[in-house]
C-alpha positions, 0 to 999 in steps of 0.5 A: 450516520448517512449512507454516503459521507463527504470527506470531512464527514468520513474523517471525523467518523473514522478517525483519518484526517482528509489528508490522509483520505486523500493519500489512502485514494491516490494510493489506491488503498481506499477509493471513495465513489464520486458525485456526479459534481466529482466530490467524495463520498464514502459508504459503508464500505469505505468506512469499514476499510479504513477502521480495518486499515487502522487495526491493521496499522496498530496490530502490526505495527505498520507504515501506510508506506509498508502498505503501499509498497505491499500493495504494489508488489501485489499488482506488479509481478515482475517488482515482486519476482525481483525482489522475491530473487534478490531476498532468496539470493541474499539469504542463500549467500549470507553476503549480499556483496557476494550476491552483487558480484555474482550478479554482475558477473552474469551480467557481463557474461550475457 
C-alpha cells in the first residue's frame, strides 16, 4: 500500500464505495487531506477510521445517519441539552402529551 491513496484507491482498500467516502467527508466523519490540485487522499490515518467505522457499524448495528447525528450532538450543546430535557421530561411523565401541555404551558405563562 502507498502512503496516500486517492479516493477510489481508499475505496477498494476498505471496502467503502467513493460515494460514500464522499458523504463520510461532507460529514465530517472521515476528512481526507488534500493535494495541492484539491484531490483526495487518505493515509494511514483515514484508512484506519473507516475500517473502525465499519466495525462499529457491524458491532452495533449502526446507521451512518445514527453517526452523524451523534456527531452533531457532540459539537452543538444546546441540540444536545434540548434533547437531553426532552428525553428526561419524556421519561419523568410516562406521557409524552403530558410533556407538551406542559411545556406549553410554561411557555404561555413566559
Amino acid at each position: 500500500m502507498q502512503d496516500a491513496l486517492t479516493v477510489g484507491d481508499a475505496a477498494a482498500e476498505t471496502g467503502w464505495s467513493a460515494r460514500m467516502l464522499r458523504y463520510l467527508e461532507q460529514h465530517h466523519l472521515v476528512v481526507p487531506s488534500r493535494t495541492a490540485a484539491g484531490y483526495r487522499v487518505y493515509g494511514l490515518p483515514e484508512l484506519n477510521r473507516l475500517r473502525a467505522l465499519r466495525d462499529l457499524r457491524r458491532s452495533f448495528d449502526i446507521d451512518l445517519a445514527d453517526l452523524v447525528f451523534a456527531r452533531r450532538l457532540r459539537r452543538e450543546p444546546e441540540l444536545k441539552r434540548a434533547i437531553d430535557n426532552w428525553l428526561a421530561a419524556a421519561d419523568d411523565s410516562g406521557s409524552w402529551v403530558e410533556w407538551e401541555q406542559r411545556k406549553h404551558e410554561r411557555l404561555l405563562a413566559a
